[in-house]
C-alpha positions in Angstrom: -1.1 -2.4 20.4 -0.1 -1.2 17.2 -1.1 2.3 15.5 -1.6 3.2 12.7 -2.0 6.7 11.4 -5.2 7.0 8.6 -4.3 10.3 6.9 -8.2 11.1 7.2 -9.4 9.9 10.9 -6.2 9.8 12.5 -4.3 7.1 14.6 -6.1 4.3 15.1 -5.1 0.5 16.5 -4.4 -2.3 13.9 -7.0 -4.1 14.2 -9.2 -1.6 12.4 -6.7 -1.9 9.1 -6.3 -4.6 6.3 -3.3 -4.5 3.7 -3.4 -4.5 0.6 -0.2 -5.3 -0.8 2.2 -3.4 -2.3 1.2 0.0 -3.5 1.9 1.8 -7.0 1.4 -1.0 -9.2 0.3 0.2 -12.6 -2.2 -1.4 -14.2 -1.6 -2.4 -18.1 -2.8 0.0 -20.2 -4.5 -3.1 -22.2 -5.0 -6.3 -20.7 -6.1 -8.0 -23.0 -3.0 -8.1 -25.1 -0.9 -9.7 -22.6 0.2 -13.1 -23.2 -0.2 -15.7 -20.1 3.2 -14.6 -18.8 3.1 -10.8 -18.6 -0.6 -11.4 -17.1 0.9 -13.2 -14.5 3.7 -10.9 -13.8 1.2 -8.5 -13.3 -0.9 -9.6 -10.9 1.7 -12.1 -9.4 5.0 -10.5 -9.2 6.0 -8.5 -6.3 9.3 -7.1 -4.6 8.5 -8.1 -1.2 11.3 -5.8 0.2 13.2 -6.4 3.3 12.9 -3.3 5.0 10.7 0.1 4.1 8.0 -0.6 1.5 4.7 1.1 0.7 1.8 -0.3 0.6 -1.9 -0.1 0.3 -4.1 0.0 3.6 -7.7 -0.2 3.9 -9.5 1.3 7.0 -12.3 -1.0 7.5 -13.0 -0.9 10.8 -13.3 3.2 10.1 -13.5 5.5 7.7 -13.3 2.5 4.8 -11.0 4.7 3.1 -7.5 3.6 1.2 -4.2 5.2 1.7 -0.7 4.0 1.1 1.9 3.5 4.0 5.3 3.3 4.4 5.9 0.3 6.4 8.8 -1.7 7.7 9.1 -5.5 6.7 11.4 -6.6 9.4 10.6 -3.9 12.5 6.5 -3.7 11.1 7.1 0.1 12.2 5.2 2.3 9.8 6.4 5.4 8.6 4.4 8.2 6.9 0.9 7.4 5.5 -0.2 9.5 2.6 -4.0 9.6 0.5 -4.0 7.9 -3.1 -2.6 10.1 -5.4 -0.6 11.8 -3.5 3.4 11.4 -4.0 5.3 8.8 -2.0 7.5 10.3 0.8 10.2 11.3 -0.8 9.5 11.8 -4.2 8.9 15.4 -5.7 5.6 16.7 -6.0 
């Protein structure tokens, strides 16, 4: 079984997770001046790396909490797990 470490309850198994996709997507300042195509890019358009990628989890089956992972595509080995807000691994503070 896999685990997964929730920066707020700890390691867990998988089964207690969903994904959210890929995390820091910015959302447009105003949606409602996008044109069909932009609109799509948005909400369409990802990078679906090969390799390390962070991502958005959701502990449902716990704290029901989000958190952003670093995860990899081809090994599904995660890396560090930090809370939303916080900078990706990394990245200055």
């Amino acid at each position: 079984m896999l685990l997964i470490n929730c920066p707020w309850c700890g390691l867990r198994e998988e089964v207690e997770f969903s994904c959210g996709g890929e995390a820091h997507i910015v959302r447009p300042l105003d949606p409602a001046a996008l044109n069909d195509e932009q609109w799509a890019d948005y909400v369409f358009m990802r990078k679906n790396t090969k390799g390390d990628q962070n991502e958005q989890w959701y502990h449902s089956g716990g704290c029901r909490r989000w958190f952003n992972a670093e995860r990899n595509t081809v090994t599904y080995q995660f890396g560090q797990t930090y809370k939303p807000g916080e900078p990706m691994p990394g990245e200055e503070s």
